[in-house]
SEZALO-966757 format. One record per residue: residue in three letters; x, y, z of N, C-alpha, C in turn; chain. Coordinates in steps of 0.001 Angstrom, whole numbers, plus 500000, padded with zeros to 6 digits. Layout:
% residues N
(node "ALA", (X, Y, Z), (X, Y, Z), (X, Y, Z), "A");
...
% end
This chain:
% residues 263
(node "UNK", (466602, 474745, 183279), (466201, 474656, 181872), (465765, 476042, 181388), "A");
(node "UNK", (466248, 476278, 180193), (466092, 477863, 179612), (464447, 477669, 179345), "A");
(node "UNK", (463473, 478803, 178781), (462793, 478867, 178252), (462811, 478840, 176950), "A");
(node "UNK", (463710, 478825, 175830), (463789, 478077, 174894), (464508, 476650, 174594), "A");
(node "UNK", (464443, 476148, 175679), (464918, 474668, 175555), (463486, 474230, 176343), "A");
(node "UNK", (462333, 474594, 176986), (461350, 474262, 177667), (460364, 474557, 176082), "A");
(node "UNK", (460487, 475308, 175643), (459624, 475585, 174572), (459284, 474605, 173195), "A");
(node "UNK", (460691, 474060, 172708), (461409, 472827, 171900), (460817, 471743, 172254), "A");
(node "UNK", (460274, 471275, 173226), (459569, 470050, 174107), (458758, 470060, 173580), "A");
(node "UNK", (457698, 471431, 173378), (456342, 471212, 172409), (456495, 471723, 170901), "A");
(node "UNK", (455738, 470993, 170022), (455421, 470894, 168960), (454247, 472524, 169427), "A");
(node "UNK", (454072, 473373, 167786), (453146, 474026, 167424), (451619, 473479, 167725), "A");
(node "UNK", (451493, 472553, 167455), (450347, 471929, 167693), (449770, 471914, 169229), "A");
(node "UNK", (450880, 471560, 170205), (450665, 471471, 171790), (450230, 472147, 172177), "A");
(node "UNK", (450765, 473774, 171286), (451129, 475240, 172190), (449260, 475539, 171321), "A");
(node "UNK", (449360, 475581, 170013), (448208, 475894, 169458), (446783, 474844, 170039), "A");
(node "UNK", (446789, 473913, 170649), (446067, 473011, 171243), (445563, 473731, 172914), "A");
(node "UNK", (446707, 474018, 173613), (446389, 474728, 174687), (446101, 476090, 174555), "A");
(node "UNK", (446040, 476773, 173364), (445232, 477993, 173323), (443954, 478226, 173444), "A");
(node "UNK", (443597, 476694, 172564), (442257, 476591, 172411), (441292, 475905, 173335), "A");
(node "UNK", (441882, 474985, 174399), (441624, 474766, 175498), (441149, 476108, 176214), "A");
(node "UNK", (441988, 477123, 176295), (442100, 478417, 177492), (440931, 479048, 176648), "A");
(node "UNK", (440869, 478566, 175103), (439357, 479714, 174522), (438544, 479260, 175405), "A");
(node "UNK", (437624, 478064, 175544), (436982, 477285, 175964), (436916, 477773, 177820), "A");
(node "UNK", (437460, 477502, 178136), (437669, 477700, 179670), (437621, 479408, 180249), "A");
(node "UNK", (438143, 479900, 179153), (437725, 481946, 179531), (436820, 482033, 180078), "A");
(node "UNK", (435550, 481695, 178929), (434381, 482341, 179696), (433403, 481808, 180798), "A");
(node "UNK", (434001, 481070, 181831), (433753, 480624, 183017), (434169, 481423, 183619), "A");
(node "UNK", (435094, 482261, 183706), (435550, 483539, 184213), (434722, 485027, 184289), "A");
(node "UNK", (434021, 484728, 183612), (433474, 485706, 182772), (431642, 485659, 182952), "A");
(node "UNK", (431499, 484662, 182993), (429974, 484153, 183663), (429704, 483547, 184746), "A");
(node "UNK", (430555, 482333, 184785), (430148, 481475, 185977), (429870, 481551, 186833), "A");
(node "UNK", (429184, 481349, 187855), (429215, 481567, 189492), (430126, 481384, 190322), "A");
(node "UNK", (430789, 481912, 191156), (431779, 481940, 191814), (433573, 482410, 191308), "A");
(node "UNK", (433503, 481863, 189969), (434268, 481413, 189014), (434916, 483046, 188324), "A");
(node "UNK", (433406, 483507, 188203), (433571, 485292, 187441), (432689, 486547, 188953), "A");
(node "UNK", (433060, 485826, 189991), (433165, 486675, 191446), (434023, 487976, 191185), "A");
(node "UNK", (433792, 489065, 191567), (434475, 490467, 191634), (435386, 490507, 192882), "A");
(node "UNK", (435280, 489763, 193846), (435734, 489670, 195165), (437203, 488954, 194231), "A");
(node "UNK", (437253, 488135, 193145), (438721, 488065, 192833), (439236, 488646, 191937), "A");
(node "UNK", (440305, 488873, 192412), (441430, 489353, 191737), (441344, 489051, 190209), "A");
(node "UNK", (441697, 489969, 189180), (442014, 489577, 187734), (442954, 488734, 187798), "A");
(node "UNK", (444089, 488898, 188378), (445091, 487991, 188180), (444908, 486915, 188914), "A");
(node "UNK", (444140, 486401, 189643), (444031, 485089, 190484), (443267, 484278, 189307), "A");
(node "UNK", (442375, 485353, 188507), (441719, 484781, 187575), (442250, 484009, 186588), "A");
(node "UNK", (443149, 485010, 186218), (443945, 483833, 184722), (444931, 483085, 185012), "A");
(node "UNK", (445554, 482933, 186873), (446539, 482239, 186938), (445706, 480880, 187113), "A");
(node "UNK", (444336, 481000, 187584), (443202, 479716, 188055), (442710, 479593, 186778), "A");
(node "UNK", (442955, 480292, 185121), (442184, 479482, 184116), (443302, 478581, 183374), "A");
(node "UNK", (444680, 479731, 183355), (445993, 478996, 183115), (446001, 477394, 183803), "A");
(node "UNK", (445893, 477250, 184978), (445766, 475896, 185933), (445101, 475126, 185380), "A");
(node "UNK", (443847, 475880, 184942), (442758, 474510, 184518), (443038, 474395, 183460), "A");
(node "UNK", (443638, 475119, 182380), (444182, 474857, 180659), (444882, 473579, 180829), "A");
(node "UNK", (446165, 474003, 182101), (447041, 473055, 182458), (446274, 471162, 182560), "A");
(node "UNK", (445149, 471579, 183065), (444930, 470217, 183616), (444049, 469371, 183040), "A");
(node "UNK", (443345, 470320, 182291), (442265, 469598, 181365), (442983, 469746, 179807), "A");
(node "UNK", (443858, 470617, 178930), (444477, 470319, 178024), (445015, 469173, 177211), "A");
(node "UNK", (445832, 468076, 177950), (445514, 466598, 177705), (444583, 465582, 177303), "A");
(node "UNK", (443339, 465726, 178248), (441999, 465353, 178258), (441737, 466017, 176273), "A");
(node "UNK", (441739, 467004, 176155), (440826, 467444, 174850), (441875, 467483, 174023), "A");
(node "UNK", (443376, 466857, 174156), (443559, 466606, 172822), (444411, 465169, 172615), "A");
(node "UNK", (443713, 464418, 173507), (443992, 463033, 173490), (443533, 462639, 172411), "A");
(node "UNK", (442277, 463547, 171540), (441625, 462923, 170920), (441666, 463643, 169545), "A");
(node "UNK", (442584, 464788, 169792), (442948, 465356, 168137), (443840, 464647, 167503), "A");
(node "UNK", (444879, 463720, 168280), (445512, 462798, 167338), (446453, 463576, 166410), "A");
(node "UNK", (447063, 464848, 166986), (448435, 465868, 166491), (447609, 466421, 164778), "A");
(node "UNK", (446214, 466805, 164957), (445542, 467139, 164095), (445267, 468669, 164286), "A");
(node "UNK", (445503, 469424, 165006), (445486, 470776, 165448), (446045, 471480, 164132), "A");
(node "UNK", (445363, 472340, 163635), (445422, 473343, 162475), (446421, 474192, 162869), "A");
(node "UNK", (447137, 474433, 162579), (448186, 475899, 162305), (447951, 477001, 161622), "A");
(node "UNK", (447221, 477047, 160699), (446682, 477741, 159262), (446249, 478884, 160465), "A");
(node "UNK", (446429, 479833, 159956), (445417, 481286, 160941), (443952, 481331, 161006), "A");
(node "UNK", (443799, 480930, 159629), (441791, 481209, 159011), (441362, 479718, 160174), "A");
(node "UNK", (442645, 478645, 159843), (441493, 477658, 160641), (441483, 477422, 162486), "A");
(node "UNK", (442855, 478280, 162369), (442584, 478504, 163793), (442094, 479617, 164760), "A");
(node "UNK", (441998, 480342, 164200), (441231, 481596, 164146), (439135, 481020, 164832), "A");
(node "UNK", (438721, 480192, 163549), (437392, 479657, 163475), (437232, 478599, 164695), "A");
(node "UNK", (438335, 477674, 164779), (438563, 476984, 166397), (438269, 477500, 167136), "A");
(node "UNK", (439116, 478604, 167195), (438958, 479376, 168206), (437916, 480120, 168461), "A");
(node "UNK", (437353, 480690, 167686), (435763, 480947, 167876), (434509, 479989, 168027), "A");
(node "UNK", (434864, 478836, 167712), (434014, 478019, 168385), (434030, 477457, 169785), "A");
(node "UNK", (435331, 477597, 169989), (435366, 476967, 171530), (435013, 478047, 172383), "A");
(node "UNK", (435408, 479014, 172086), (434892, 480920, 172844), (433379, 480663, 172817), "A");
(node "UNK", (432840, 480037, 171604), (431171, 479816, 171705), (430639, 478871, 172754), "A");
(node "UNK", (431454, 477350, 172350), (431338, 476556, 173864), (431191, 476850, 175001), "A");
(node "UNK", (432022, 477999, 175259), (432497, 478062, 176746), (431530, 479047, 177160), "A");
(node "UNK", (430974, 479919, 176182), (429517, 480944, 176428), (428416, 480156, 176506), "A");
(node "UNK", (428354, 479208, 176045), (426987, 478404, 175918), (426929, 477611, 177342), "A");
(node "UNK", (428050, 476880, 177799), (427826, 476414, 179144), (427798, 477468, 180355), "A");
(node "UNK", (429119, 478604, 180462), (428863, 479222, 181404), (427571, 480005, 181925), "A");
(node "UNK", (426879, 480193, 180190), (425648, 480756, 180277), (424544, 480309, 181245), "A");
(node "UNK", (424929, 478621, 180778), (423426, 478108, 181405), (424216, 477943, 182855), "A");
(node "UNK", (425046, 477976, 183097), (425430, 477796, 185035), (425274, 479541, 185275), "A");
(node "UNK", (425118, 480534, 184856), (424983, 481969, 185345), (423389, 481809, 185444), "A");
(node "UNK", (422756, 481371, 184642), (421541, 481554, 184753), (420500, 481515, 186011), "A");
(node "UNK", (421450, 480285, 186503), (421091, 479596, 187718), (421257, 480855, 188976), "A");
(node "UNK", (422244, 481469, 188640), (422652, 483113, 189738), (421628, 483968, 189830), "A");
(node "UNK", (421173, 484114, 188256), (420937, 484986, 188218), (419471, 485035, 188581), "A");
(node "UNK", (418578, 483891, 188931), (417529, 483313, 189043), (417600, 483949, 190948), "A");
(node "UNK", (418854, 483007, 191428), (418396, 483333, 192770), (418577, 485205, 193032), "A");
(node "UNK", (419196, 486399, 192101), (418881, 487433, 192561), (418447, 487619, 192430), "A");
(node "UNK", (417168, 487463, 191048), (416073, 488038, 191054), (415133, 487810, 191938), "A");
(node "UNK", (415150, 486628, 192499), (414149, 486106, 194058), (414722, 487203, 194853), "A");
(node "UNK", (416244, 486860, 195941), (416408, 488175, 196250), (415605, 489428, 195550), "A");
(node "UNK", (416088, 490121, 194710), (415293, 491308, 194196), (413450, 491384, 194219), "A");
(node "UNK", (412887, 490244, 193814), (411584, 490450, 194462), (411315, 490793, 195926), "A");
(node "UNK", (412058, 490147, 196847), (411837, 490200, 197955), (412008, 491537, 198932), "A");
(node "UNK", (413506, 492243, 198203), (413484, 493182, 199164), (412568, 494434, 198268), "A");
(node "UNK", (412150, 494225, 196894), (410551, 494899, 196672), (409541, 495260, 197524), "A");
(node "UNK", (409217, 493367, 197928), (408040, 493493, 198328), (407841, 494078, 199968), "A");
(node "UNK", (409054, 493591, 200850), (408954, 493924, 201977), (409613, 495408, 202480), "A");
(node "UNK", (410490, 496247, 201035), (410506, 497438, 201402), (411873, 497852, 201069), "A");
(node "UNK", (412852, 496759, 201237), (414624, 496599, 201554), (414650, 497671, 200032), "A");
(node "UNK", (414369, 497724, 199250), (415076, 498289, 197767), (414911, 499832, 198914), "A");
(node "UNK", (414627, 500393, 199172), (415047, 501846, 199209), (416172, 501995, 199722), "A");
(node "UNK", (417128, 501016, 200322), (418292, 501277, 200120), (419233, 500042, 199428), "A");
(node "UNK", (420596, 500538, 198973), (421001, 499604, 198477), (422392, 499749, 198497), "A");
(node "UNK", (423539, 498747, 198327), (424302, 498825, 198489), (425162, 498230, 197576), "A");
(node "UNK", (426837, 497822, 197335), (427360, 497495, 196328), (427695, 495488, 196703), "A");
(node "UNK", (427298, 494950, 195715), (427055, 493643, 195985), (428941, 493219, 195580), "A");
(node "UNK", (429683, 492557, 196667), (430636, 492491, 196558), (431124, 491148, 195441), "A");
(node "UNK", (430087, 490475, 195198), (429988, 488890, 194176), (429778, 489682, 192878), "A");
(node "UNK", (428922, 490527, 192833), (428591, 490948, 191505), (429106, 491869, 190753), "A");
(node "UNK", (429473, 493523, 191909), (429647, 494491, 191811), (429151, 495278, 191365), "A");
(node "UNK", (427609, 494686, 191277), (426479, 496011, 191223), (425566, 496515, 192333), "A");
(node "UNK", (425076, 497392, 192289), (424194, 497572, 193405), (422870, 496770, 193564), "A");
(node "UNK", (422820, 496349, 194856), (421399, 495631, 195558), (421508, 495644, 196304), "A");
(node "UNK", (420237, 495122, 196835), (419339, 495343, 198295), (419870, 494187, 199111), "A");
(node "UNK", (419140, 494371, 200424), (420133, 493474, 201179), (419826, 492336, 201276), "A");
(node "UNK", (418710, 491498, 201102), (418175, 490477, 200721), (418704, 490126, 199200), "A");
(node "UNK", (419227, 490842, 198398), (419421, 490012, 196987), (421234, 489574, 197128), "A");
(node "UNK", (422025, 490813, 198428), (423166, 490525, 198766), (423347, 488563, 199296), "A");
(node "UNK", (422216, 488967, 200205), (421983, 487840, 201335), (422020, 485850, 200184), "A");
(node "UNK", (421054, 486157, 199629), (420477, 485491, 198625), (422258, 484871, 197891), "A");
(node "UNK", (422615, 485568, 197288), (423358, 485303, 196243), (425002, 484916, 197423), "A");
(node "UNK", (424576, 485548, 198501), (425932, 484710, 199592), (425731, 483244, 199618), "A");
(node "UNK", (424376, 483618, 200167), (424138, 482367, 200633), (424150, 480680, 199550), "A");
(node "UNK", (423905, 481468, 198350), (424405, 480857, 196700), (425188, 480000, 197102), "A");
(node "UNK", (426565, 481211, 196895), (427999, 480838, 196993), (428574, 479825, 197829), "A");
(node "UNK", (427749, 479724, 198841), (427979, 479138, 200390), (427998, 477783, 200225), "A");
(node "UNK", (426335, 477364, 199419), (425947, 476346, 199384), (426651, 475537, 197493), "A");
(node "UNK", (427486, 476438, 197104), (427759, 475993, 195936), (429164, 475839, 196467), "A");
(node "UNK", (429753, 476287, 197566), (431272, 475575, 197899), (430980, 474658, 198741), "A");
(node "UNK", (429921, 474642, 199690), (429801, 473491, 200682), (429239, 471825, 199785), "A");
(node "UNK", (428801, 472419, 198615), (428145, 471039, 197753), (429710, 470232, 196770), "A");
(node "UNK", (430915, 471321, 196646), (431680, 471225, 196211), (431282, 471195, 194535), "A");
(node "UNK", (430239, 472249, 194736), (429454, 472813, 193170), (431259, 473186, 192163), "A");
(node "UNK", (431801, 473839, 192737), (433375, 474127, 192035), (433867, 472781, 191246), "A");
(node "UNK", (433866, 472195, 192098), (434422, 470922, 191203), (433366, 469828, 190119), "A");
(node "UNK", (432036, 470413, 190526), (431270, 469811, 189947), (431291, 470402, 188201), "A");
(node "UNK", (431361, 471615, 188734), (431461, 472691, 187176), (432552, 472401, 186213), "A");
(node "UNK", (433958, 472285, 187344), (435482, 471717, 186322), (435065, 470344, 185801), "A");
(node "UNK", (434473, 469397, 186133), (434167, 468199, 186139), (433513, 468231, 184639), "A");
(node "UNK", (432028, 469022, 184763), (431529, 469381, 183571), (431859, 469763, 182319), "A");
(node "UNK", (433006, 470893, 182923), (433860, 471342, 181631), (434938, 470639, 180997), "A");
(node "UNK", (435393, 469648, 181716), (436004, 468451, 180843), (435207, 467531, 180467), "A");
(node "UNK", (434312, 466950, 180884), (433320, 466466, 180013), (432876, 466780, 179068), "A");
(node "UNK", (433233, 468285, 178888), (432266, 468868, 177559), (433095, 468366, 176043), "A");
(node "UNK", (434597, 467770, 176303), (434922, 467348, 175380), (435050, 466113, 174952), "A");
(node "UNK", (434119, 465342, 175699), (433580, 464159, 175087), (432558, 464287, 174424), "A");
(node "UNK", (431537, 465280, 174683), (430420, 465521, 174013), (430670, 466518, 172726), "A");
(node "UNK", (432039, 467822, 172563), (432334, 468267, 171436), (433590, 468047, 171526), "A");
(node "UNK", (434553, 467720, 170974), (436387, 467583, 170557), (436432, 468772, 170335), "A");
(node "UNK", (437905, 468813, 170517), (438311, 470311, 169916), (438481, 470520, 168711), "A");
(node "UNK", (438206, 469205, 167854), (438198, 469673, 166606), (436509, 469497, 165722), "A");
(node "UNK", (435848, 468901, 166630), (434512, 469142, 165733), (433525, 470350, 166339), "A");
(node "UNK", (432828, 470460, 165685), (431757, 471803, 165753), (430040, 471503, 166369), "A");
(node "UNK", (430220, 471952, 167675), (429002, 471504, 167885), (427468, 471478, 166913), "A");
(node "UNK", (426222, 471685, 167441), (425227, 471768, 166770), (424425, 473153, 167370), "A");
(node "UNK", (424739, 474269, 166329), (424333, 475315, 166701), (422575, 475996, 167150), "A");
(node "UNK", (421929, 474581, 166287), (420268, 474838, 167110), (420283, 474341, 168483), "A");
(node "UNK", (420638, 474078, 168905), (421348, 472702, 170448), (421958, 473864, 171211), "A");
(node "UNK", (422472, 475237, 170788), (423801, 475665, 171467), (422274, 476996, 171470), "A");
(node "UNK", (421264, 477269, 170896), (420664, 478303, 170802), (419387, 477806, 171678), "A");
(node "UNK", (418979, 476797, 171263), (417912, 476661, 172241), (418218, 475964, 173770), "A");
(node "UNK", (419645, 475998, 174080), (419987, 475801, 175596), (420063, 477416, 175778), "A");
(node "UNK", (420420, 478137, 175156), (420761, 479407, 175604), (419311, 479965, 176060), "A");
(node "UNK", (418230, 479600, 175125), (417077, 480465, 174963), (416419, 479372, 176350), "A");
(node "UNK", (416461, 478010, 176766), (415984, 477478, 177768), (415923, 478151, 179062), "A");
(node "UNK", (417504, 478063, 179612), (417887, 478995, 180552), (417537, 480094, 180911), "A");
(node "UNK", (417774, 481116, 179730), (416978, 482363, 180027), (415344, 482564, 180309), "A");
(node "UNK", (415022, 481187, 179951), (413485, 481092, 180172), (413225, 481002, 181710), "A");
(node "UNK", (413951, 480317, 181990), (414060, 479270, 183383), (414392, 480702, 184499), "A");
(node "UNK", (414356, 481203, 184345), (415252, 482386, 185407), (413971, 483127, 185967), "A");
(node "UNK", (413016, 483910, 185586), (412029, 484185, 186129), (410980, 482994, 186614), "A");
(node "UNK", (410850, 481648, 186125), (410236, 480731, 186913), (411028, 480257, 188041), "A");
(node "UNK", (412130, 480052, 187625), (413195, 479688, 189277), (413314, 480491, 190325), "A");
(node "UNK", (413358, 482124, 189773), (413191, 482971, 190952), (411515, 483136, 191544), "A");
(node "UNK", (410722, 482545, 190755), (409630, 482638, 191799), (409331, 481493, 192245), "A");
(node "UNK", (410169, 480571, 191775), (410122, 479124, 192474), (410688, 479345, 194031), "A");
(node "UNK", (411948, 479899, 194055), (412751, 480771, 195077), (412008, 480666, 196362), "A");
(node "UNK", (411357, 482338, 195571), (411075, 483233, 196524), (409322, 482770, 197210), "A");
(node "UNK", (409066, 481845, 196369), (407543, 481378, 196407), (407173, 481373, 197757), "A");
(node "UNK", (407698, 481137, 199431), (406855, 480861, 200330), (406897, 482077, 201146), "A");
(node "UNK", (407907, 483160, 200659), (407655, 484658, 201309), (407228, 485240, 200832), "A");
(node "UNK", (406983, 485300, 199533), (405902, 486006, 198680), (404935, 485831, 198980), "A");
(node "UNK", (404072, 484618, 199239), (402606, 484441, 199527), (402804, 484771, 200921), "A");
(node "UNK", (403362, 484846, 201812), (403176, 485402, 203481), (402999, 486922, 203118), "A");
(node "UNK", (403954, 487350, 202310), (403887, 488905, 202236), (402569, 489626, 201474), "A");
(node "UNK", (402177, 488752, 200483), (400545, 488887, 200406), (399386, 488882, 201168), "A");
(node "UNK", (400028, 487583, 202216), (398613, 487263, 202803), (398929, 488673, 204256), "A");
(node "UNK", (400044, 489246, 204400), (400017, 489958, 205389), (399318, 491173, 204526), "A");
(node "UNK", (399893, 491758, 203120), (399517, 493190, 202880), (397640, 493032, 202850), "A");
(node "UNK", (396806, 491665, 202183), (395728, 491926, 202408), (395218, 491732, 203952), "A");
(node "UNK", (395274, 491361, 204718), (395287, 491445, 206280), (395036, 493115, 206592), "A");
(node "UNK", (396069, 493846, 206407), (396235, 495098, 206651), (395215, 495768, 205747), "A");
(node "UNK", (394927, 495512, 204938), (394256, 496073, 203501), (392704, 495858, 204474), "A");
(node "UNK", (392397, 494811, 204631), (391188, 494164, 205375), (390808, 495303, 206763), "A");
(node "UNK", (391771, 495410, 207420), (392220, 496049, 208613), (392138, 497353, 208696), "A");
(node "UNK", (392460, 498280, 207457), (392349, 499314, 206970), (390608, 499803, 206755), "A");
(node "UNK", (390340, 499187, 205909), (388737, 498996, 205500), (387741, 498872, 207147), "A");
(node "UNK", (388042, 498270, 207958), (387361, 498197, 209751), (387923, 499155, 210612), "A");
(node "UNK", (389116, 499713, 210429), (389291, 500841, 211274), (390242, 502079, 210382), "A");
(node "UNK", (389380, 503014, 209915), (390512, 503631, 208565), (391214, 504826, 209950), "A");
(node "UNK", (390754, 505033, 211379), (391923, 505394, 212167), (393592, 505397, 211976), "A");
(node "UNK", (393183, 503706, 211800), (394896, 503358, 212252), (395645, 503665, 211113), "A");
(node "UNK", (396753, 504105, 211440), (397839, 504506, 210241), (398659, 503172, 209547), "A");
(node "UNK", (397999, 502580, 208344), (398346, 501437, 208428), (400178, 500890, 207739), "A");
(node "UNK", (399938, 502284, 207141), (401699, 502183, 206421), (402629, 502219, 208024), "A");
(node "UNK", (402337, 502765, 208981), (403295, 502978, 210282), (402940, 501577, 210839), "A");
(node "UNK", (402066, 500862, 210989), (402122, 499513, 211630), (402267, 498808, 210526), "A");
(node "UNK", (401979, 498847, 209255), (402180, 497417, 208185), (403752, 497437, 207629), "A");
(node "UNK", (404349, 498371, 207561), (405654, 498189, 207103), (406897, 497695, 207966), "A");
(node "UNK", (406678, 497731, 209501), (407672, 496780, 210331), (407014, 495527, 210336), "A");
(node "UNK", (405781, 495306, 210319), (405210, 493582, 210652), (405631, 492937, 208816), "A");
(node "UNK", (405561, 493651, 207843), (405873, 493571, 206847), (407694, 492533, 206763), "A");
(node "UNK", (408040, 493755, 207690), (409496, 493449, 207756), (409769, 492069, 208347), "A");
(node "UNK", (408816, 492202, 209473), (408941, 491182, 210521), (408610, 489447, 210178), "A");
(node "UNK", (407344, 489809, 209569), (407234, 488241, 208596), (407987, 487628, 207397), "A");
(node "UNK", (408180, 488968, 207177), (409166, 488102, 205752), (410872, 487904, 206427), "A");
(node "UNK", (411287, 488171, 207414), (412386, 487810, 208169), (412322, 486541, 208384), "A");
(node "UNK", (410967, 486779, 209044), (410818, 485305, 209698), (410427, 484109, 208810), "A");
(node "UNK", (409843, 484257, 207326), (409883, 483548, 206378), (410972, 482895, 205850), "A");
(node "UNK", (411756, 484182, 205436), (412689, 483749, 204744), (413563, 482682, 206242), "A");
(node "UNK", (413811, 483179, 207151), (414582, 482097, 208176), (413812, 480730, 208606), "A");
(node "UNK", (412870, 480452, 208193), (412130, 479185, 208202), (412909, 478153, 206519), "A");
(node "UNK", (412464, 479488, 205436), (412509, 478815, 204177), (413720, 478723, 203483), "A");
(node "UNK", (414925, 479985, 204107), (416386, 479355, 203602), (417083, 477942, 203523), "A");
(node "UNK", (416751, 477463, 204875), (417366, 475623, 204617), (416713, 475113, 203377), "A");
(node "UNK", (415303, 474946, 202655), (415142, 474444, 201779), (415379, 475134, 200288), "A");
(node "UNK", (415634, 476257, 200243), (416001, 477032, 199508), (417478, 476928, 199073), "A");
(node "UNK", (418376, 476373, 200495), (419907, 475890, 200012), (419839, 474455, 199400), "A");
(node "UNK", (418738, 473567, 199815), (419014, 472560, 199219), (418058, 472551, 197713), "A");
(node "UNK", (417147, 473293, 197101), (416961, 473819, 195746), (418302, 474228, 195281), "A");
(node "UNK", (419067, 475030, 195801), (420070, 475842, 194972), (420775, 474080, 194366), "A");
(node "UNK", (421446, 473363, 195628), (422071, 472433, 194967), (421208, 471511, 194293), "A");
(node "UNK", (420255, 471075, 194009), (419552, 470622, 193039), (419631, 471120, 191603), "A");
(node "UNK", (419806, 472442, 191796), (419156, 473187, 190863), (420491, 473525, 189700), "A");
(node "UNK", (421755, 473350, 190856), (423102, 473702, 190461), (423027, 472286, 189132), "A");
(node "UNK", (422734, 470919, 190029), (423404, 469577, 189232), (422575, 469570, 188178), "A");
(node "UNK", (421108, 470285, 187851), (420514, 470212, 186855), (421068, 471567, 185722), "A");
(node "UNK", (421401, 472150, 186540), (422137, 473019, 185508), (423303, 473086, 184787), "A");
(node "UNK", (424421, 472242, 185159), (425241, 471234, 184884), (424863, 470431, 183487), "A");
(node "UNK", (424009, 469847, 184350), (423459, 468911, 182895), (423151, 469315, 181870), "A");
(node "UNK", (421975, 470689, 182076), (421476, 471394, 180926), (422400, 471805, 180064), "A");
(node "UNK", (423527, 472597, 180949), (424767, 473231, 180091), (425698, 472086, 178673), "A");
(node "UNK", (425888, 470543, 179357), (426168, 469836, 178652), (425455, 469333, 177511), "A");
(node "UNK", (423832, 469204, 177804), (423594, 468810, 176631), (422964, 469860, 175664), "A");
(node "UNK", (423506, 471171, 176334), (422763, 472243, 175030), (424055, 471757, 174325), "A");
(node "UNK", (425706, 471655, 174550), (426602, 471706, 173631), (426852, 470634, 172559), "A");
(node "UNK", (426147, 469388, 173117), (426245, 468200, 172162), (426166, 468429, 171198), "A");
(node "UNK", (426983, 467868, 170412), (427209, 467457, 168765), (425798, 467158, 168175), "A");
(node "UNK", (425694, 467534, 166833), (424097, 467413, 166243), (424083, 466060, 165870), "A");
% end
């Protein structure tokens, strides 16, 4: 079959219908966790958003009923709303990332790790090796929960809650945005909460220790035991820390859906 005898099969509407699907679905690429990874390829990227246009496209215009605008001005504005959709959910599932590096990032603060740093292969910025560690270990527990499919799952759902032809509710789409971003410094010290207080209760120890014998050189003995407890913290407190992440993933899910609901 030629490509203009494959083309003839769809109506303007089909082709203009699955554009606006792929608006919608971009910026999961672009935010998401795992989804907007640097470890992939650009092109793995749009052949995996092309796929999902493919598969969820049907789903969101089962319900336009061959009502898809042609007009430029009105598809143009479609199209900027679904580009808004797809920022408003991926937002609130990045948030959730970005929560566990900043735990990472407190951590290798407090116990010392930031003086060196390296290029984070998920992100492609530089951090420490605890915020590397952190945000693997993310990933790990967001493919082992089958968090991936939980997210595609979400994002076709999102067009039961907005069609592709109505317009969400833009106080709904602003105060999920402004939630999330709230949520990110309480989640990362939700995180990092049981090595942080060890790494306190060790620096006043030493602090204490300092004050009864000002001999001892306490930066040369407090900065490996430093090292040494919060190792051993964090390897006590990672198992419950993977099962927060997936908690934290399905509530973020949710959040993402109902910031987009219709007013």
């Amino acid at each position: 079959m030629t490509l203009d005898a494959l083309l003839r099969q769809f109506g303007e509407q089909q082709i203009a219908g699955f554009l606006l699907v792929l608006g919608r679905i971009g910026p999961l690429f672009a935010l998401a966790p795992l989804f907007s990874s640097k470890a992939i390829p650009a092109r793995a990227k749009g052949i995996c958003a092309v796929a999902l246009t493919v598969g969820i496209a049907p789903i969101a215009l089962a319900g336009a009923d061959g009502k898809v605008p042609i007009a430029v001005g009105s598809f143009v504005e479609l199209m900027l709303k679904e580009i808004l959709v797809g920022l408003a959910y991926a937002f609130a599932l990045a948030a959730l990332f970005a929560a566990v590096s900043t735990a990472g990032s407190f951590l290798d603060t407090l116990i010392g790790f930031s003086y060196g740093s390296l290029v984070d292969p998920v992100t492609g910025n530089q951090s420490a090796v605890l915020t590397q560690a952190y945000i693997l270990v993310g990933i790990l527990v967001l493919i082992a929960i089958g968090g991936d499919q939980l997210i595609i799952k979400g994002l076709a759902r999102s067009y039961e809650l907005v069609p592709l032809l109505e317009v969400p509710s833009l106080p709904a789409l602003a105060g999920g945005a402004q939630s999330a971003f709230a949520q990110v410094f309480l989640s990362a010290l939700e995180l990092a909460a049981p090595v942080v207080l060890a790494i306190v209760i060790t620096d006043a120890a030493f602090g204490v220790v300092s004050r009864v014998v000002p001999q001892l050189n306490v930066f040369a003995v407090g900065f490996p035991a430093k090292v040494a407890v919060g190792l051993v913290m964090i390897g006590v407190s990672l198992p419950f820390a993977a099962g927060w992440m997936a908690d934290e993933l399905q509530r973020s899910v949710g959040t993402a859906l109902q910031s987009i609901r219709l007013g």
